[in-house]
N, CA, C and O atoms as a Tinker XYZ file with bonds, in Angstrom:
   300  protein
     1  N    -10.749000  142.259000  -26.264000    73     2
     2  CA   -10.695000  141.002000  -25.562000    64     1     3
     3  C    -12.075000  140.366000  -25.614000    63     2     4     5
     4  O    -13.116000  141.022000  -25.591000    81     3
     5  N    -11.987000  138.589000  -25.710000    73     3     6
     6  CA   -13.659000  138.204000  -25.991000    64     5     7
     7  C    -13.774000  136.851000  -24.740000    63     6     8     9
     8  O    -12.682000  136.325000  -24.525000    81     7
     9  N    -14.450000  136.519000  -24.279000    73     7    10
    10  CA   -14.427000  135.550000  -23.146000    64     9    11
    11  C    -15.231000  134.648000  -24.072000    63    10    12    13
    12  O    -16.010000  135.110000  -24.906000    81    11
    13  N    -15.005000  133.257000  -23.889000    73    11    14
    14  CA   -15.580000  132.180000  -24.683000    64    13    15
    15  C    -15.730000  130.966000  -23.404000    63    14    16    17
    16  O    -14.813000  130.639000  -22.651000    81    15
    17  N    -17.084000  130.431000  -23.391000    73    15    18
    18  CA   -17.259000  129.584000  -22.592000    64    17    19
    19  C    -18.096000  128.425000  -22.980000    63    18    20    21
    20  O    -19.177000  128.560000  -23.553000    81    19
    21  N    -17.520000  127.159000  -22.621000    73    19    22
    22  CA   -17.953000  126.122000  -23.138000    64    21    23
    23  C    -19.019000  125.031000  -22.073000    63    22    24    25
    24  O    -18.603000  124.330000  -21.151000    81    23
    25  N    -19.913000  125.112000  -22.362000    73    23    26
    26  CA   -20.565000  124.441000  -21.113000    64    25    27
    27  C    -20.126000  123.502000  -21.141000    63    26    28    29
    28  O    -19.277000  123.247000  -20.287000    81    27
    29  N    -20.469000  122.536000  -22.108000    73    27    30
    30  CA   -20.215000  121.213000  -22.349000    64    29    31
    31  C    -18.794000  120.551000  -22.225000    63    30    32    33
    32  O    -18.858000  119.447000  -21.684000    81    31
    33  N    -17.569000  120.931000  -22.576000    73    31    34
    34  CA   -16.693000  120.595000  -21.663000    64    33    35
    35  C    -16.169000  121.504000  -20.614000    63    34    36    37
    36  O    -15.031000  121.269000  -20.209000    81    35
    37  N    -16.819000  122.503000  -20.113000    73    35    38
    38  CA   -16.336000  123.208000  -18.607000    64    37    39
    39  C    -14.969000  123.825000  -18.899000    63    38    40    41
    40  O    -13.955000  123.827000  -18.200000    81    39
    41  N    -15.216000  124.394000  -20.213000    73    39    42
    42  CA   -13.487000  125.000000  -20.336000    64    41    43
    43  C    -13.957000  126.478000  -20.438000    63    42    44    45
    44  O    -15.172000  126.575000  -20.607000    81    43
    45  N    -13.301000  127.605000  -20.376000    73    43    46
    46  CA   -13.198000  129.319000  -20.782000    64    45    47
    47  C    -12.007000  129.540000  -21.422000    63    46    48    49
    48  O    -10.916000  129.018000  -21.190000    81    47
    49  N    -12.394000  130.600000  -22.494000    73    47    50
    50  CA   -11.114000  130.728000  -23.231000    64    49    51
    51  C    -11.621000  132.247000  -23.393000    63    50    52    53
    52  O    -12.695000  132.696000  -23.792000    81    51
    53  N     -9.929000  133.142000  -22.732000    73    51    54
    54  CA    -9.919000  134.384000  -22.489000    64    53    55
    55  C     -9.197000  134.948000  -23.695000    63    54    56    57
    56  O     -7.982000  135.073000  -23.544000    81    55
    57  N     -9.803000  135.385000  -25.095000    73    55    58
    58  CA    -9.000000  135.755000  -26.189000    64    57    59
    59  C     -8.679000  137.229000  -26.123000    63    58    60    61
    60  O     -9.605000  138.038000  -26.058000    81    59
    61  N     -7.648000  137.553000  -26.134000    73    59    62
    62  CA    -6.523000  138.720000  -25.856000    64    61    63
    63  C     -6.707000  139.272000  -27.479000    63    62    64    65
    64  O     -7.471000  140.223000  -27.645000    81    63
    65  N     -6.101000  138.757000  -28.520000    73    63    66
    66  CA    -6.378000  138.957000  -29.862000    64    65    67
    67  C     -6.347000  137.877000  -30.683000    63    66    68    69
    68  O     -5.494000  137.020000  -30.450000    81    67
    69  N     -7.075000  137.737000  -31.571000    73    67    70
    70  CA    -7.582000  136.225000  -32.683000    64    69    71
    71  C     -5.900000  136.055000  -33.504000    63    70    72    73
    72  O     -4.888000  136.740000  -33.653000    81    71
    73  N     -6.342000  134.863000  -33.829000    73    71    74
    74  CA    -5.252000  133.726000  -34.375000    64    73    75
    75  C     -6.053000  133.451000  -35.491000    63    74    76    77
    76  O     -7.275000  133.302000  -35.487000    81    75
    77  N     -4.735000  133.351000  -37.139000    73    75    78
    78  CA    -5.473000  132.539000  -37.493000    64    77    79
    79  C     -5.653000  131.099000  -37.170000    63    78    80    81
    80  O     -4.950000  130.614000  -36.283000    81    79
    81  N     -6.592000  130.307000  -37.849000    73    79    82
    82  CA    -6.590000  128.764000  -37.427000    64    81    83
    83  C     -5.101000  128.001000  -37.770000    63    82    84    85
    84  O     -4.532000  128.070000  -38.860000    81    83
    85  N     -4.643000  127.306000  -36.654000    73    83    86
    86  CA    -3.686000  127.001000  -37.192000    64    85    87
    87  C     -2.088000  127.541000  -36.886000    63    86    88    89
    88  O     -0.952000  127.139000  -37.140000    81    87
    89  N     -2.778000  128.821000  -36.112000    73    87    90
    90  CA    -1.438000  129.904000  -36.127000    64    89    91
    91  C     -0.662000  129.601000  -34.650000    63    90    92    93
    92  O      0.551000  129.698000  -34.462000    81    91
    93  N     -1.765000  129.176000  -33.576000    73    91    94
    94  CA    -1.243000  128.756000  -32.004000    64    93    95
    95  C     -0.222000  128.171000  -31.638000    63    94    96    97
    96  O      0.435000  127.353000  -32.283000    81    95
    97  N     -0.030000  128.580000  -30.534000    73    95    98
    98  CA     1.492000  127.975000  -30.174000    64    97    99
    99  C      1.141000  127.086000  -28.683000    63    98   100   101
   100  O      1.560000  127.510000  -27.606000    81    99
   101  N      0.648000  126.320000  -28.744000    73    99   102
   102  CA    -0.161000  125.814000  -27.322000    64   101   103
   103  C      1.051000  125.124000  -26.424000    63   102   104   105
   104  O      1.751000  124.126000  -26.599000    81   103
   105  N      0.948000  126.385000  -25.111000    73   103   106
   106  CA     1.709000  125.731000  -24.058000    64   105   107
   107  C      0.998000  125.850000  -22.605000    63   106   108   109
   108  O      0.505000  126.761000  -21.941000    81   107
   109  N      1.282000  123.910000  -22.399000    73   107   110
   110  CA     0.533000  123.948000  -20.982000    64   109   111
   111  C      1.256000  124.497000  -19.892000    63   110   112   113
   112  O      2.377000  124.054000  -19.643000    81   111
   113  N      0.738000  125.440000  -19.182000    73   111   114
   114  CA     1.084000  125.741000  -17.717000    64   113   115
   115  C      1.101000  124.652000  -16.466000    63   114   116   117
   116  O      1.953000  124.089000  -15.779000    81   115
   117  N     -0.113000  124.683000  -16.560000    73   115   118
   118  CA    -0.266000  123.396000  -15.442000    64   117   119
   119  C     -1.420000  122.226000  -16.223000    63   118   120   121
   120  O     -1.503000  121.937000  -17.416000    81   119
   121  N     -2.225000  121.714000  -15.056000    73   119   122
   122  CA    -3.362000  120.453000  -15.926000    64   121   123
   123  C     -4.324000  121.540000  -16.703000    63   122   124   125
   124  O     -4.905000  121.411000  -17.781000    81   123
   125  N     -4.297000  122.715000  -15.746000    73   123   126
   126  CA    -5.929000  123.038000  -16.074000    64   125   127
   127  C     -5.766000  124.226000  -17.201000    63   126   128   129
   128  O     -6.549000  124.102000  -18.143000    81   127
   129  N     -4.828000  125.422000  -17.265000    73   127   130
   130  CA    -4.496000  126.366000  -17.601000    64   129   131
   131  C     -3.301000  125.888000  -19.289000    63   130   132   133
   132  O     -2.307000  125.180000  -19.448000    81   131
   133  N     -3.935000  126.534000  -19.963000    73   131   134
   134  CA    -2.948000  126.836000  -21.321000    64   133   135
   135  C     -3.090000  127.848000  -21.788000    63   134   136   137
   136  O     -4.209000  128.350000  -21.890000    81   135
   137  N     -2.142000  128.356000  -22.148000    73   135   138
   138  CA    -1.405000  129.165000  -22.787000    64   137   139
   139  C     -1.574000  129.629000  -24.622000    63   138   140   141
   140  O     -0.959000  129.121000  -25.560000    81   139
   141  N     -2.097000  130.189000  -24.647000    73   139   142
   142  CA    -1.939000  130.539000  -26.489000    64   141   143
   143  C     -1.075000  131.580000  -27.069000    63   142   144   145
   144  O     -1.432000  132.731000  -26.820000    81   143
   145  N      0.233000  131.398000  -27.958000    73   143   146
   146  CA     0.812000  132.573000  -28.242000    64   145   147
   147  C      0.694000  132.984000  -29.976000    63   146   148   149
   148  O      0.803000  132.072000  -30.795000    81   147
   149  N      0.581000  133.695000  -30.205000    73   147   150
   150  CA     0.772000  134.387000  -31.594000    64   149   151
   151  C      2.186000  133.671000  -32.152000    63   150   152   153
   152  O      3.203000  133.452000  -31.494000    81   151
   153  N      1.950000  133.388000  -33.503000    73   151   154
   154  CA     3.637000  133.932000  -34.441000    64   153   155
   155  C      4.815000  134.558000  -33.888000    63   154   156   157
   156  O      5.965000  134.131000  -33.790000    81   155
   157  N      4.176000  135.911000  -33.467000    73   155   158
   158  CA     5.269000  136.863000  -32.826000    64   157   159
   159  C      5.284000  136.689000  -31.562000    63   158   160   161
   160  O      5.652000  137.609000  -30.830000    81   159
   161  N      4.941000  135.640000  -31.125000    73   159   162
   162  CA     5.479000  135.660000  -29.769000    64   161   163
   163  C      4.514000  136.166000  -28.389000    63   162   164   165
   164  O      4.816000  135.923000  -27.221000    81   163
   165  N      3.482000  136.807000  -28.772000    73   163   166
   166  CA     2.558000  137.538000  -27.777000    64   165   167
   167  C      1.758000  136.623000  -27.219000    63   166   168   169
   168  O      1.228000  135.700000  -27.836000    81   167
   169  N      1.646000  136.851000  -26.027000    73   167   170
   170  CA     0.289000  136.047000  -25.539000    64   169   171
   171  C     -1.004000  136.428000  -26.907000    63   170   172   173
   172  O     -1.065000  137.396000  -27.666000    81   171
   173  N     -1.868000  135.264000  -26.786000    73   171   174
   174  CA    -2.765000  135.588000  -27.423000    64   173   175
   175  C     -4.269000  134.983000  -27.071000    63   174   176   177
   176  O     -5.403000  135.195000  -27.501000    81   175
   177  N     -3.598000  133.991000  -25.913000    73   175   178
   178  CA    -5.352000  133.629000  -25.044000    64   177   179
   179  C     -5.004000  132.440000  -24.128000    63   178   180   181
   180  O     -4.391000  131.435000  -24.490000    81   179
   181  N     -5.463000  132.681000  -22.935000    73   179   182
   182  CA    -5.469000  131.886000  -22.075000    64   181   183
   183  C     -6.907000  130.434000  -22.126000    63   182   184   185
   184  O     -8.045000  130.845000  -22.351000    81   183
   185  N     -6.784000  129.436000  -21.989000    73   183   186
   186  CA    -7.859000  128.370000  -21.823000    64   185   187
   187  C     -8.307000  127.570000  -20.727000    63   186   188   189
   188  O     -8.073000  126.393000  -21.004000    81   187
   189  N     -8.672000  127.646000  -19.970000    73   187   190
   190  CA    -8.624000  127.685000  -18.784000    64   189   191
   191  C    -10.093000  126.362000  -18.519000    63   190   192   193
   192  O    -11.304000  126.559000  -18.616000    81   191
   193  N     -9.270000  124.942000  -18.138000    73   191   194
   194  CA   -10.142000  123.532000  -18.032000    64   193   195
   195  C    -10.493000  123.262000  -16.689000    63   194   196   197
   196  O     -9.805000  123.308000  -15.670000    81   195
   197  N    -11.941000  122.909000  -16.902000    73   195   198
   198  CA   -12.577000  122.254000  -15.763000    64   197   199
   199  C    -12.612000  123.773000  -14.743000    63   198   200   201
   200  O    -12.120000  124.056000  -13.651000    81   199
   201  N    -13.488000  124.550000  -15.775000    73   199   202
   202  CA   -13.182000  126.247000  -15.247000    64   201   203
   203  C    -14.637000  126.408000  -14.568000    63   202   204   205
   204  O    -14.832000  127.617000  -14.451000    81   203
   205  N    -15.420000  125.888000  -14.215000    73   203   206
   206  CA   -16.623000  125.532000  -13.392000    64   205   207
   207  C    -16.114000  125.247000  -11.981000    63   206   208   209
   208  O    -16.477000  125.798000  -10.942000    81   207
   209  N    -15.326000  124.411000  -12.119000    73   207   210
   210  CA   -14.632000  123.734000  -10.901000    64   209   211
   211  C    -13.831000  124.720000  -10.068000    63   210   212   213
   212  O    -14.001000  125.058000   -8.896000    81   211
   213  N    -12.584000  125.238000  -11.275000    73   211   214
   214  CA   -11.667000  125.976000  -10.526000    64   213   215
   215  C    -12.389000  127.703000  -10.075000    63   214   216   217
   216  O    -12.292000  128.179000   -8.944000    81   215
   217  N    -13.035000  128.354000  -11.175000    73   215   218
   218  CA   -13.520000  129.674000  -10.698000    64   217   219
   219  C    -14.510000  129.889000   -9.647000    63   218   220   221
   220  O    -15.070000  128.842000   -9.323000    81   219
   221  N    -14.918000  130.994000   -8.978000    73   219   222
   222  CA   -16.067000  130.735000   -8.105000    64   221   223
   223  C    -17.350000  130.857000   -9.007000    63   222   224   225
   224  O    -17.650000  131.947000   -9.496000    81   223
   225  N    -17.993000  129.896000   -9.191000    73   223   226
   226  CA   -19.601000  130.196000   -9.327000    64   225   227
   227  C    -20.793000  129.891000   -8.128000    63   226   228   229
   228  O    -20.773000  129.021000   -7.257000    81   227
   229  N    -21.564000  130.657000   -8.335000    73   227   230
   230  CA   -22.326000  130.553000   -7.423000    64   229   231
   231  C    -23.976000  130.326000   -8.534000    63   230   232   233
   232  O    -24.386000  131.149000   -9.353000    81   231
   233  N    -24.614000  128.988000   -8.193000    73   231   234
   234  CA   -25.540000  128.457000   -8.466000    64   233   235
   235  C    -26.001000  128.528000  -10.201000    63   234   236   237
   236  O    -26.861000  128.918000  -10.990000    81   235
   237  N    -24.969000  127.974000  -10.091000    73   235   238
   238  CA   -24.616000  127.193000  -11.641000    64   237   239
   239  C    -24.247000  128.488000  -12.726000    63   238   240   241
   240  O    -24.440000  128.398000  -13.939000    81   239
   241  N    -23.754000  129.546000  -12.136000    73   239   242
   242  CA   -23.792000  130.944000  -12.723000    64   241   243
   243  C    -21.963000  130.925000  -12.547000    63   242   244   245
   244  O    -21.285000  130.417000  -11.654000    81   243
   245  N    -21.540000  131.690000  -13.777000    73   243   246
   246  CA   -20.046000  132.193000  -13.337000    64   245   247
   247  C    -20.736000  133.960000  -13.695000    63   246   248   249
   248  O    -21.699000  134.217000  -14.417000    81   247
   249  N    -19.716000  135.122000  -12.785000    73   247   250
   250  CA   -19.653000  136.586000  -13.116000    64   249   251
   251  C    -18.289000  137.328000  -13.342000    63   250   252   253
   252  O    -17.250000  137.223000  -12.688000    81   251
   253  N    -18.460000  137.812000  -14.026000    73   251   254
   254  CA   -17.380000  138.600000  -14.387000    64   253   255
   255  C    -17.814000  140.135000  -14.133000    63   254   256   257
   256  O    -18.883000  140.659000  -14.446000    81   255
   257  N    -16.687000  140.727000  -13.475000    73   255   258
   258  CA   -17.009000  142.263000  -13.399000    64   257   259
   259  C    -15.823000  142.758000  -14.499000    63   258   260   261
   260  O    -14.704000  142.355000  -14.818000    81   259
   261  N    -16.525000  143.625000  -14.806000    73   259   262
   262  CA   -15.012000  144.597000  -15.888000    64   261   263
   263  C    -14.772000  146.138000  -15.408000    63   262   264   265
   264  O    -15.523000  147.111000  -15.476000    81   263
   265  N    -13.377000  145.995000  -14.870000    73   263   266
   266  CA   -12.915000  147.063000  -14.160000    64   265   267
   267  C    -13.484000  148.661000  -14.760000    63   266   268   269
   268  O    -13.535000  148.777000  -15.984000    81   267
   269  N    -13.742000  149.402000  -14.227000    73   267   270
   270  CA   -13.985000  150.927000  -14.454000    64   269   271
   271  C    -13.370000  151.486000  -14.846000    63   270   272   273
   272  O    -13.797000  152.210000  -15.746000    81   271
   273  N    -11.762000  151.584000  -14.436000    73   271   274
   274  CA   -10.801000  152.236000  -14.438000    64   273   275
   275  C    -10.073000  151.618000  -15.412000    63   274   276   277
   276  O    -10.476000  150.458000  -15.499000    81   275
   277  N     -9.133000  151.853000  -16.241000    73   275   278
   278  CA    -7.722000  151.797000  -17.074000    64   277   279
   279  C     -6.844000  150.716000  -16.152000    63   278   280   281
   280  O     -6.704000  151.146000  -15.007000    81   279
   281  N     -6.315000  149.613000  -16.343000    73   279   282
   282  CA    -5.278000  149.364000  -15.395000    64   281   283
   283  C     -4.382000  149.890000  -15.439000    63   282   284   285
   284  O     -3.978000  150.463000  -16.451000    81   283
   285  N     -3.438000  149.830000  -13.680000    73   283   286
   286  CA    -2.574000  150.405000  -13.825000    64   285   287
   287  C     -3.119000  152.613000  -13.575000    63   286   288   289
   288  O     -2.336000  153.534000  -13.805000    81   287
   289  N     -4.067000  152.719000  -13.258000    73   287   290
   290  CA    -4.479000  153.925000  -13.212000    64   289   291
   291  C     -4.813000  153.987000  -12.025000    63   290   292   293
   292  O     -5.383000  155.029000  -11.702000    81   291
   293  N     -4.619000  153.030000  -11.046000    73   291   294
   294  CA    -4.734000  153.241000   -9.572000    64   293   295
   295  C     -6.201000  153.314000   -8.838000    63   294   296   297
   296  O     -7.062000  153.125000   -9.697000    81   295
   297  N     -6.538000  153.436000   -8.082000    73   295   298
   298  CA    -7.318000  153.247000   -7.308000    64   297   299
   299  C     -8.156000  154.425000   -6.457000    63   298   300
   300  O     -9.001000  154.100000   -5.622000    81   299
């Protein structure tokens, strides 16, 4: 998985696994959130607009933590 962030238009794009160019299946969820699917049907990346706005940042910073554990491996 690769996180892609765009300052300049305030978008994040959460890639699950690469596409070729061309290959996307773009469906909007709502205004801010789309959807990317593979050929076969798989999710393949979320895009997520005006993602400054909607996520929490704190002083002009966004963070991401990455879980320890396996999901799904409990707590």
């Amino acid at each position: 998985m690769k996180i892609y962030y765009d300052l300049e238009v305030d978008a994040l794009y959460i890639e699950f696994y690469p596409l070729a160019d061309g290959t996307a299946e773009a469906r909007s969820l709502n205004d801010e959130l789309i959807a990317n699917y593979g050929p076969d049907g798989r999710l393949a990346g979320l895009e997520i607009l005006e993602a400054g706005q909607l996520l929490s940042s704190e002083q002009g910073r966004m963070v991401f933590e990455i879980a320890s554990s396996p999901v799904g491996a409990g707590a």
